[in-house]
Every structure is written in structure tokens, then in C-alpha cells.
C-alpha positions in Angstrom: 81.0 248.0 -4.0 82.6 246.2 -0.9 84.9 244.6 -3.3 86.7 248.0 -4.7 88.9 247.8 -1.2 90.7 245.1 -2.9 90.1 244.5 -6.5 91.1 248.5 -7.1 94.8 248.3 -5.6 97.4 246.8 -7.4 99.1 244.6 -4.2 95.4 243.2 -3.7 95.1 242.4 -7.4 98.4 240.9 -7.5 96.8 238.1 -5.0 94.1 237.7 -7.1 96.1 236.8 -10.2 97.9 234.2 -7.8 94.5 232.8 -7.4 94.2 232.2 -10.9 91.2 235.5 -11.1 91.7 237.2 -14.2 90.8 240.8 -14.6 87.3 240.2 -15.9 86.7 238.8 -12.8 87.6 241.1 -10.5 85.9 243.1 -12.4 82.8 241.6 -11.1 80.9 241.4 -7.7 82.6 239.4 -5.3 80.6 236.7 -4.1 81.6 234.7 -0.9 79.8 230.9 -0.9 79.9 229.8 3.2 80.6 226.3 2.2 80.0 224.4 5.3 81.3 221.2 3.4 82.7 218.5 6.1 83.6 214.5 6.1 82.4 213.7 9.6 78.6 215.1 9.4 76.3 213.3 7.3 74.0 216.6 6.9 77.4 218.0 5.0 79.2 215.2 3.4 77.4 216.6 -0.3 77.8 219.9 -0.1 80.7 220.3 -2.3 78.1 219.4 -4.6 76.1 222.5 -3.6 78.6 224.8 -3.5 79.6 223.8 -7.2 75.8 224.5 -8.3 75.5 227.8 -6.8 79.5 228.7 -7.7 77.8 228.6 -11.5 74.4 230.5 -10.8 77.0 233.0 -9.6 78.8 233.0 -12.3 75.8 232.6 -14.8 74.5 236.1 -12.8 77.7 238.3 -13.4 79.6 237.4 -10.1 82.8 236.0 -9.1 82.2 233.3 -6.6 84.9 232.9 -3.7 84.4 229.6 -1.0 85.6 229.5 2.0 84.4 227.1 5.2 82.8 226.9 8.2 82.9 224.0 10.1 79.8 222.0 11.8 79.5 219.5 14.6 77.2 216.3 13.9 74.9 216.6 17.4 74.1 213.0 16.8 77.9 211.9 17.1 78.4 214.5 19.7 75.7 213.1 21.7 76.3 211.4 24.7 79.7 212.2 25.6 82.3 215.3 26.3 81.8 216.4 23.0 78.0 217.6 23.0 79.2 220.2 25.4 81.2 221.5 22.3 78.1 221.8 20.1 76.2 224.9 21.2 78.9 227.1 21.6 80.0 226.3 17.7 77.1 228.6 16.5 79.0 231.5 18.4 82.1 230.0 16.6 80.5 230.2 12.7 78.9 233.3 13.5 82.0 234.9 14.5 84.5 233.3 12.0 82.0 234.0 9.5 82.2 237.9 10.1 85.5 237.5 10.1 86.3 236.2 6.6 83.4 238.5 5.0 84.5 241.8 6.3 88.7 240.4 5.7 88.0 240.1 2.4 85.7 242.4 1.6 82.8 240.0 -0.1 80.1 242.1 -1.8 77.9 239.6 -1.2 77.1 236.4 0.6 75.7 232.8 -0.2 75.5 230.7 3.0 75.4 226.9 2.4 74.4 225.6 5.9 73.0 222.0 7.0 73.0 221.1 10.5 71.7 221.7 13.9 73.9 225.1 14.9 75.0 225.8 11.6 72.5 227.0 9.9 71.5 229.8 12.5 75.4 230.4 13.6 75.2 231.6 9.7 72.2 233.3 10.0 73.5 235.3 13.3 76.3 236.4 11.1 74.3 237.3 8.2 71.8 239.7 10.3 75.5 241.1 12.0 77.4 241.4 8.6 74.0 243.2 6.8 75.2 242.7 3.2 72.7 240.7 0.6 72.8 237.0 1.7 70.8 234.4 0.5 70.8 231.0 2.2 70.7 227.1 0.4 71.0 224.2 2.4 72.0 221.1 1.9 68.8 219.2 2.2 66.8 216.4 4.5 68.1 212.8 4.6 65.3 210.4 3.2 63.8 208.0 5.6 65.0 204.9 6.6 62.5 201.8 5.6 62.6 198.7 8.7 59.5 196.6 8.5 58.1 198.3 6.3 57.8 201.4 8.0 59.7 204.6 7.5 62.3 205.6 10.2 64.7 207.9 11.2 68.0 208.5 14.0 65.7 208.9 16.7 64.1 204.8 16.6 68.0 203.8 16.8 68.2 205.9 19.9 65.1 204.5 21.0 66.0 200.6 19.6 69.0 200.2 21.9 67.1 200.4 24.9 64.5 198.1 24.0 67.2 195.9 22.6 68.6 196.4 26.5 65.0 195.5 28.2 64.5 192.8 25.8 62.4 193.9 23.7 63.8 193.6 20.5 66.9 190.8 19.5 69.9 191.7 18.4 69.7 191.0 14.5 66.9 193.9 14.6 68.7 196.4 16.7 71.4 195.9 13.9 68.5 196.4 10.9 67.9 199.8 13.0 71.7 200.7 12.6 72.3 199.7 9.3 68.9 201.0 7.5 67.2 204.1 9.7 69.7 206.6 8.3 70.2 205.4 4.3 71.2 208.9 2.8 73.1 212.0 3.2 71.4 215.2 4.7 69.9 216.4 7.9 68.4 213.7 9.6 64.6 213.0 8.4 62.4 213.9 11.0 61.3 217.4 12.4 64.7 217.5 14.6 66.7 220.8 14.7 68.5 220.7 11.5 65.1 220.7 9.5 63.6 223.0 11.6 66.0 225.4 11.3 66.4 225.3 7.8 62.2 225.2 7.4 62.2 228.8 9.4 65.0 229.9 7.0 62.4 229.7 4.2 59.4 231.2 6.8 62.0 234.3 7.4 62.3 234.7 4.2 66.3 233.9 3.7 66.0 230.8 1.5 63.8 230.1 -1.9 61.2 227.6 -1.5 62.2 223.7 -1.0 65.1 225.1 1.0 63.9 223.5 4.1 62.3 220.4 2.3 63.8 219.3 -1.3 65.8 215.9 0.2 69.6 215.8 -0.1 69.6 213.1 -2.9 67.3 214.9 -5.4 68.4 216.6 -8.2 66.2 219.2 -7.6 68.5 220.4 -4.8 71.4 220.9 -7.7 68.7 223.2 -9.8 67.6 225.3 -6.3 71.6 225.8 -5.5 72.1 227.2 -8.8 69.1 229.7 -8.5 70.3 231.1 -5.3 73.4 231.5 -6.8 71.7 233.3 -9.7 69.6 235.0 -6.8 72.0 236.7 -5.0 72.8 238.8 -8.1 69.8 240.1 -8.2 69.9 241.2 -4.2 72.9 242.7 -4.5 71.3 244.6 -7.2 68.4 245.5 -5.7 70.2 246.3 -2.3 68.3 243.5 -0.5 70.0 243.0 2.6 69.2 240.3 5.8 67.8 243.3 8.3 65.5 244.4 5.1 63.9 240.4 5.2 64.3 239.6 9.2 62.1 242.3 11.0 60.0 241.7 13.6 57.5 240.4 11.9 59.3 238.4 10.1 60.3 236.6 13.5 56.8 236.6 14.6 56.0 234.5 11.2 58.8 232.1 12.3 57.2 231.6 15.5 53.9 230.8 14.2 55.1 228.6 11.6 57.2 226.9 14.6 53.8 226.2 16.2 52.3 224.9 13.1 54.8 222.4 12.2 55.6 221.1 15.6 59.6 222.3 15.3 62.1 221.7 17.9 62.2 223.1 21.0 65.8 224.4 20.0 64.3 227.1 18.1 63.4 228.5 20.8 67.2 229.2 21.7 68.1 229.9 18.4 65.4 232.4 17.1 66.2 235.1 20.1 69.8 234.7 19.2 68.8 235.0 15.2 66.7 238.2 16.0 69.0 239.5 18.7 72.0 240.1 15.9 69.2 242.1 14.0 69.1 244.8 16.9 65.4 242.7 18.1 65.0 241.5 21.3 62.8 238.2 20.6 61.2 237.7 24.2 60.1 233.9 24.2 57.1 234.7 26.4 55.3 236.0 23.7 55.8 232.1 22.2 52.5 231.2 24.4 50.2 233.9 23.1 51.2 232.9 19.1 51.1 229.0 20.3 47.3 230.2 21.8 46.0 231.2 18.1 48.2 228.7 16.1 46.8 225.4 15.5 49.7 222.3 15.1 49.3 221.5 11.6 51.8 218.7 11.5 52.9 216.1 13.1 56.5 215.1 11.6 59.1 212.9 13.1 59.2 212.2 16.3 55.7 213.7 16.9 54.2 211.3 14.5 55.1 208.6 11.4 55.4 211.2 8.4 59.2 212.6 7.7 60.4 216.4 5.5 60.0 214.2 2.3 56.5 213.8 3.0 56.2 217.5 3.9 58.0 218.0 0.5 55.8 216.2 -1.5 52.5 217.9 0.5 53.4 221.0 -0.9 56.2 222.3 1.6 56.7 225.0 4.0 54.7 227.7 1.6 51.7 225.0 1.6 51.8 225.2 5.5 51.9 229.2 5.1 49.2 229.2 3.1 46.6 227.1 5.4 47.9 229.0 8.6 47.4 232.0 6.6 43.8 231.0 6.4 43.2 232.4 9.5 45.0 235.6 8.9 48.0 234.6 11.2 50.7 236.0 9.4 51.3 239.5 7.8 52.4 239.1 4.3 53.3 242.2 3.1 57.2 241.3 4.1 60.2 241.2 1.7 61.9 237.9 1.3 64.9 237.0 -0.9 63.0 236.1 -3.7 62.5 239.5 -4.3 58.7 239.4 -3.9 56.3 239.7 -0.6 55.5 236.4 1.9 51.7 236.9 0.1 53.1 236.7 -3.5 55.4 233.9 -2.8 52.8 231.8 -0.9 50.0 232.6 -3.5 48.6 229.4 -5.1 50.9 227.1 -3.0 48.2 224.1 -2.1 48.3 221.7 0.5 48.6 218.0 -1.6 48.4 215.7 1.3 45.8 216.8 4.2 47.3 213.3 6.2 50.9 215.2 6.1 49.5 219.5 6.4 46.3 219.1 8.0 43.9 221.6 7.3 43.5 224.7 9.5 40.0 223.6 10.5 41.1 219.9 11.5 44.5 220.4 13.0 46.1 217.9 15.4 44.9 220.4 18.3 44.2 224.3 18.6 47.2 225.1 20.1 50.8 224.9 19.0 53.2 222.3 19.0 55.4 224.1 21.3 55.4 225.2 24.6 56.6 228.2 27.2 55.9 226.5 30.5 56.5 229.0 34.0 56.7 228.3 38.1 58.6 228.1 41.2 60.5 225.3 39.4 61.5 227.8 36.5 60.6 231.2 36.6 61.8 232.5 34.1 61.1 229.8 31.3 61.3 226.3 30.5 60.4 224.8 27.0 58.7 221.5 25.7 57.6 220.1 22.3 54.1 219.7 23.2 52.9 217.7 20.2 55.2 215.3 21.0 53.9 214.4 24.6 51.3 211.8 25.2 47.8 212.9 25.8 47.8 210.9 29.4 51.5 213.4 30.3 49.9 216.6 29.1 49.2 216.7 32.7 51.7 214.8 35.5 52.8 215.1 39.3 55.1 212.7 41.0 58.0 212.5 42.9 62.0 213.5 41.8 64.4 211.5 41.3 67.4 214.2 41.1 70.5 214.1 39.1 73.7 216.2 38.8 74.6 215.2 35.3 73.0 213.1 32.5 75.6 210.1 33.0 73.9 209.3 36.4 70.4 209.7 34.9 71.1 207.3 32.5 72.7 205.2 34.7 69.6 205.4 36.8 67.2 204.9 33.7 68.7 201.9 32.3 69.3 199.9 35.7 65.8 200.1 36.5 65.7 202.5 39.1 63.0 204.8 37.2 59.6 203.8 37.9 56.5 205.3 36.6 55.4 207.9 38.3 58.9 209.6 38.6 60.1 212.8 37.6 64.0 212.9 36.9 65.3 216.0 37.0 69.0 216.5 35.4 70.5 220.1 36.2 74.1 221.4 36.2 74.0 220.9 32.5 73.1 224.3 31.7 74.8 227.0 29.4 77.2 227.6 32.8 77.0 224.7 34.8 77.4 222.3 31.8 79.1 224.2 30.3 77.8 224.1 26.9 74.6 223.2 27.7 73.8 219.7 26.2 71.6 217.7 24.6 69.9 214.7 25.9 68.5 212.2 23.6 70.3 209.6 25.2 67.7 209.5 28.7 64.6 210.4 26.9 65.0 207.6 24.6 66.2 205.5 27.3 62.9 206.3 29.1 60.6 205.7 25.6 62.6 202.6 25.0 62.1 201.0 28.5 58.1 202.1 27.8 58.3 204.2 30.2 57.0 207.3 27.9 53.7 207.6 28.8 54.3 207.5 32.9 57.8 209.3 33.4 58.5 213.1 33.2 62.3 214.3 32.4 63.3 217.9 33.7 66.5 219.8 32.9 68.5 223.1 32.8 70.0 221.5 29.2 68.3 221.1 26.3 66.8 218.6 24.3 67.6 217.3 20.9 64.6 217.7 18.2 64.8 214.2 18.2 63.2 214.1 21.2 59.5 212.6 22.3 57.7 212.4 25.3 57.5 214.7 28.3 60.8 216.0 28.2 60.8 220.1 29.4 64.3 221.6 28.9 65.8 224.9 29.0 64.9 225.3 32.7 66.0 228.9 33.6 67.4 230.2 35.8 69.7 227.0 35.5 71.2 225.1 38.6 74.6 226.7 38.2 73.9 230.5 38.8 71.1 229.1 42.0 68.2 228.5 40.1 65.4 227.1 41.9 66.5 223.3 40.2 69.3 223.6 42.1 67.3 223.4 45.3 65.0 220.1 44.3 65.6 217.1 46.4 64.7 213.4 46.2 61.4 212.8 46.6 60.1 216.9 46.2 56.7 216.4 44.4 56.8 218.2 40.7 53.6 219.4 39.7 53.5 219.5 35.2 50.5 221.0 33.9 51.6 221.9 30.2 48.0 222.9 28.9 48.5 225.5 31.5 51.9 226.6 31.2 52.6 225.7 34.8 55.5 223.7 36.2 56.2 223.5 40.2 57.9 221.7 43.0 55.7 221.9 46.0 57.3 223.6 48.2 56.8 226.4 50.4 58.6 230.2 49.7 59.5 229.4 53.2 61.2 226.1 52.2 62.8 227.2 49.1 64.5 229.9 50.9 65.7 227.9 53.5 67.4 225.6 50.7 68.9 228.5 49.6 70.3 229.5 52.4 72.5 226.0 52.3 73.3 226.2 48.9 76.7 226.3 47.7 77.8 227.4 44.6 80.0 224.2 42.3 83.1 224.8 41.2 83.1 225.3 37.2 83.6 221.4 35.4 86.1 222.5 33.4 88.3 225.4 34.0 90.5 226.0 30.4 90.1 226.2 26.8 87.2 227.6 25.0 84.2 226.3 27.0 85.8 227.8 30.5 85.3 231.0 28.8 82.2 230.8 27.6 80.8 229.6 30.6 82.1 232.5 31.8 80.3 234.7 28.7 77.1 233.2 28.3 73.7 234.7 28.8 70.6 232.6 28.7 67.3 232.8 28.6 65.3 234.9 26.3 68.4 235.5 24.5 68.6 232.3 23.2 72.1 231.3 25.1 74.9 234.1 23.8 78.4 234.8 24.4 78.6 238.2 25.3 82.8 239.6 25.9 83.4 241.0 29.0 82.9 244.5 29.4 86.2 246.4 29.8 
């Protein structure tokens, strides 16, 4: 085992006594729980509890359970501010700390206890790097909030406070939103990246069903915690490592399930970056041809009005499997954690609730809910949640109104100066130019708040937050900051958006374009020290999914 490097020495074993271990147990498998436990991010605040659950399926299983942390970023608190440009670049962080601490210490096995947006795949980046039996339990959806009746979530706060500032909505509700739409712990209720992220966790084949749907608050979370704890014995027994589970068709499930439930476009950064650590070079063009077969099955929060607790109670993620697996979409002959196939685990596993999991022959539309659009404006890729776009925006030209940083857009947006029609464009907030490559929920709910969803596109070399509705393409590549073509975009350019089509344009000439670029002069970085001056100064984006990569020496 890993583990003999230090429990076989007698200066190593002296440690271990000042830990409290007695011999028995280092006579055992050394199991490292990745508690990602934290005060400041309501996806993390009940981990401990976790942790504790699957520190005694460990022990129930014949290991010796170990914790030590990772940290997290809330993107909802980060949002908005100098702080989301921190957010990305803390999955490079988890992933690397997390290789750190394993191979330091000489865990035999791991148990990754992940929750939120960049968490869960920082850990899963260092799972597929480290390669030793790793099973993964998270800590679970937030339940819905309840205002008027109606179930809500984060995203209508977002949305609230700008129809509070149009005038819209009075005060006293704008404070119901605050105080009711997020009423639990966990990752926040809709089909944002959190939940996405953990849902594909189960597709993969790294967590045991209900990972990606029991809510925070059940006690059935408790009971799953302790049977991946109990789990991981048996992996590490049977050799059962993450490359074994994540192959390439493993991936290509992910993606298909990705167009079925309608995840965030964030996935589409994160699964390249998941696949890349397995030695698999996830190309995202190949997202079109699966979203061309895969019928959108769901449509959760913000797409549409049902949340992960409904998905839970429909039957879950393996219910969704099994209707896309209808139409023979995903091969299911693949090794997951549980120790069985995709096919045996998703055997028998019936959709409950055809108004949460349509059925494969009356899905929301034929195609995915996700996106890979192409052009002059982006040619190499540009995403957008396609099931949450209005039918009438499917399809939209108008003119730009151009911005060189997501303050002035909303500046812009909430002043009035965004009529419909328009097409604002945000750049310089890429992986370089932001750096750190932000989210915006701030100006796409400004723009659905101000009812301006249905009439005004929003463009940018950032990203979105899975929060996000309405026409909102991100991930523009090549990005403003290393000359992409949205660095060239003036006032006024006519942007052509045809998302059935996978097109997206600015009409202009080559000609034109390459006079532009002929003027153009490269910005000086935004911020020049600490951690984000270099990575902007490491990062490769695109089909990559947004990496650090060191400097070659």
C-alpha cells in the first residue's frame, strides 16, 4: 500500500501516535476525506456533518480515515466585484493543493467531499492526476425558496433587484426575495453550476446515486456519506481507480447527459479540464454533434419552474440515463464506483414525474440544452445555455453596444441606455484580459429584470454563471485580450445570432476586420502581482476548459 512509506518507519509512526492513531490503525488503509468544510459558503457550511458520516463508513470498512481541507469560494458572494476574478483560478488551486497533501502523506485512498461551483471539478482534476481509488460525496442541493406561493431560487433575487429598481416590484417584496429564496444549506437549487457539476459526477461514474440530487437537509445525505465511506474500501480493494471510471466514453456520457438536463454552460470549461488531467483531450466541438442526437429532457432552474429536489423525487440523474438511454445514446458497458457497469446501475431506475424528466419521445425540443456557437465574432467557440433562451432570441441581429468591463455594462443596463434590439458585448474579462475570467449574473439579470429578456442579446469573452437565463453567449474565444476578433467590435457593428445554426457574426468585411487589426493595441494586464498576474500569464483557454499551464523552462 501507499501508506507502508509512513506507517512502516518508526519516526513516521511516532507522528502518528501524537495524533492519537494507535497501532491497529495504522495498521489499516489510509484513507484521506477532502473535507471541503467552510463558514462563508452556504453549499459547505454542513459538511462537517458529511465528513463525520463517511469518517465512520471508513471506519465500518476497515480504514483509517484522515481529513484534511480544501477551501471553496461562494460565486454568488464573489459575484459582482474584485473577488469573482478569484473564483476560476481556485479550481487550479484545490486541484493542486489537493495533489499535494495526498502524495505528502501518502493516502492509500481518497474520499472527496466537494459542493460548490469550482470545487467539485478542482477535486475531480486532482483525482484523474493523483489516479489512486477516489470516490466522490457531495454535500447536496439547497431546497427551494417558497415566495407567493411559488418555488424560487438565488437567481429571482438577482433578477428581483432590478425590477425592484424599474419599479416593478416594492420594497417589502424585494426583501421577501432576500429573506426566503435561499432557506437552506447546500448548492443553490436550480440547475446552476454547483448542481451540474455534481449531477455529471454521478453520469461519470465518481459518485453513488443521489450524489448530484439527495438535498442538503435530508437525512438521506448522512446514509449516502457513510456508504461512500464504506465504498471506497471496497475500490481500494478491487483496485478501482478514477482513469479506470473516466475514459472517453465516460466523458462522452457526461456530455450527453449535459444536453439532456439543460446544465450550465460552465461545464463546458470544466469537462475539457476534468478529461484533460485523464491524458483526454475533450474537444468541445464535438458538443454540437452529441447536442444534435440528444433531446433536452429537463428544464430545471433557470430554464424553467422545477428545482434538483424535484429532479430527486422524479427519479434522479439514473432516471434521466435511463430515458436518454432509450435511444441508445450512451454506452453502458463502463465501470463506475459502485463497482458495477452504467447499464447495471441504471437498470430499473424509472422516470416518476414526466412534468420534471420528460420522456425521450416528448422532450422540451430535439436538440440539447446547450450550445457550441462559431463565426467571425468567435472562431474558435463561444457557448450558450440554449434551453434557457426565449423562442423569439433563438434567432437575433442588432446593433452593439460595446463594453470593456462588466461595471460599465451594468452601468449602461440599469440607467436605461439598453434598448431592445441591442446587443452588449462585454470583453476584456477573459481568462487573460480579466484576468480570471468572470461571471456575470449581475447584467443578464439586470437585462431579465428590466424585461428586457426577450429583445436584448449579451456577448462576452467571460463566462456566465448557471444562474443565468436569456440570450447570454459567453466564453467567446479567442478573447479580447490576446486580439480576438471581440476586441475589434465597435458601437453600432451589426451582430448577427443564429443559435439553431451555430452561427454568431459581426458584419463586417475580412477587409474591415483587418484593418481594425491593424490599429489595435494590445492593454496593459489589470493587475500586475499576486496570484491572478500569474495566471494570466499561465492560462490556456478554449477547448481546454481554461488551464494554468507552468512556464516551460
Amino acid at each position: 500500500m501507499n501508506s507502508d512509506a509512513v506507517t512502516t518507519t518508526v519516526p513516521h509512526r511516532a507522528l502518528f501516535h501524537a495524533l492519537g492513531l494507535t497501532n491497529e490503525e495504522m495498521e489499516r488503509p489510509l484513507i484521506g476525506i477532502v473535507s471541503s468544510k467552510n463558514d462563508i459558503v452556504p453549499g459547505h457550511m454542513n459538511l462537517d456533518k458529511i465528513v463525520d458520516a463517511v469518517k465512520i463508513g471508513v471506519a465500518m470498512a476497515g480504514g483509517t480515515p484522515l481529513v484534511f481541507p480544501a477551501i471553496a469560494v461562494c460565486d454568488g458572494l464573489a459575484m459582482g466585484h474584485q473577488g469573482m476574478k478569484y473564483s476560476l483560478v481556485t479550481r487550479e488551486l484545490i486541484a493542486d493543493s489537493t495533489e499535494a497533501m495526498t502524495l505528502a502523506h501518502a493516502f492509500d485512498a481518497l474520499v472527496m467531499v466537494p459542493n460548490c461551483d469550482k470545487n467539485v471539478p478542482g477535486l475531480l482534476m486532482a483525482a484523474a492526476r493523483l489516479n489512486i481509488p477516489t470516490i466522490f460525496v457531495s454535500g447536496g442541493p439547497m431546497l427551494a425558496g417558497i415566495v407567493d406561493g411559488q418555488k424560487t431560487s438565488f437567481s429571482s433575487v438577482s433578477e428581483a433587484v432590478s425590477e425592484f429598481q424599474a419599479g416593478k416590484i416594492t420594497k417589502e417584496k424585494l426583501s421577501e426575495y432576500e429573506n426566503k429564496a435561499c432557506p437552506t444549506c447546500g448548492s443553490c437549487s436550480g440547475m446552476y453550476t454547483a448542481n451540474s457539476m455534481n449531477c455529471l459526477t454521478e453520469v461519470l461514474g465518481m459518485g453513488l446515486r443521489g450524489n448530484g440530487t439527495i438535498p442538503a437537509v435530508y437525512s438521506e445525505r448522512i446514509q449516502l456519506a457513510k456508504y461512500a465511506g464504506m465504498q471506497i474500501m471496497e475500490l481500494l480493494k478491487k483496485n478501482i481507480r478514477p482513469r479506470d471510471i473516466m475514459t472517453e466514453d465516460a466523458f462522452r456520457n457526461a456530455l450527453t447527459l449535459d444536453m439532456a438536463l439543460g446544465c450550465s454552460t460552465n461545464s463546458m470549461l470544466h469537462l475539457p479540464a476534468i478529461a484533460h488531467e485523464c491524458g483526454i483531450e475533450l474537444n468541445v466541438d464535438i458538443a454540437n454533434g452529441i447536442s444534435d442526437k440528444t433531446p433536452n429532457l429537463c428544464h430545471l432552474a433557470p430554464a424553467g419552474h422545477t428545482y434538483i429536489e424535484d429532479l430527486h423525487e422524479a427519479g434522479g440523474i439514473y432516471a434521466v440515463m435511463n430515458e436518454v438511454n432509450k435511444l441508445g445514446l450512451l454506452k453502458t458497458d463502463l465501470m463506475t464506483c459502485t463497482g458495477k457497469t452504467v447499464g447495471e446501475n441504471i437498470a430499473g431506475c424509472l422516470n416518476k414525474n414526466t412534468n420534471v424528466i420528460r420522456p425521450a419521445e416528448n422532450p422540451y425540443s430535439q436538440t440539447g440544452g446547450i450550445a457550441v456557437l462559431k463565426g467571425n465574432l468567435a472562431p474558435d467557440s463561444c457557448v450558450v445555455k440554449r434551453s434557457a433562451v426565449a423562442p423569439d432570441m433563438l434567432k437575433h441581429e442588432g446593433p452593439a453596444k460595446v463594453f470593456d468591463c462588466e461595471e460599465d455594462a451594468m452601468t449602461a443596463i440599469t440607467t436605461g441606455k439598453i434598448v431592445p434590439g441591442d446587443v452588449v458585448v462585454i470583453r476584456y474579462e477573459g481568462p487573460k484580459g480579466g484576468p480570471g475570467m468572470r461571471e456575470m449574473l449581475n447584467p443578464t439579470s439586470a437585462i431579465m429584470g428590466s424585461g428586457l429578456g426577450e429583445s436584448v442579446a449579451l456577448i462576452t469573452d467571460g463566462r456566465f454563471s448557471g444562474a443565468t437565463r436569456g440570450a447570454a453567449i459567453g466564453h467567446v474565444s479567442p478573447e479580447a485580450a490576446v486580439g480576438g476578433n471581440i476586441a475589434l467590435i465597435e458601437d453600432g457593428d451589426i451582430i448577427q445570432i443564429d443559435i439553431m445554426s451555430n452561427k454568431i457574426d459581426v458584419k463586417l468585411s475580412d477587409d474591415e476586420l483587418a484593418k481594425r487589426r491593424a490599429k489595435w493595441v494590445p492593454r496593459k494586464p489589470k493587475i500586475t502581482t499576486g496570484f491572478l498576474a500569474r495566471y494570466a500569464g499561465m492560462v490556456t483557454s478554449g477547448n481546454r476548459g481554461a488551464v494554468l499551464e507552468l512556464p516551460k523552462q
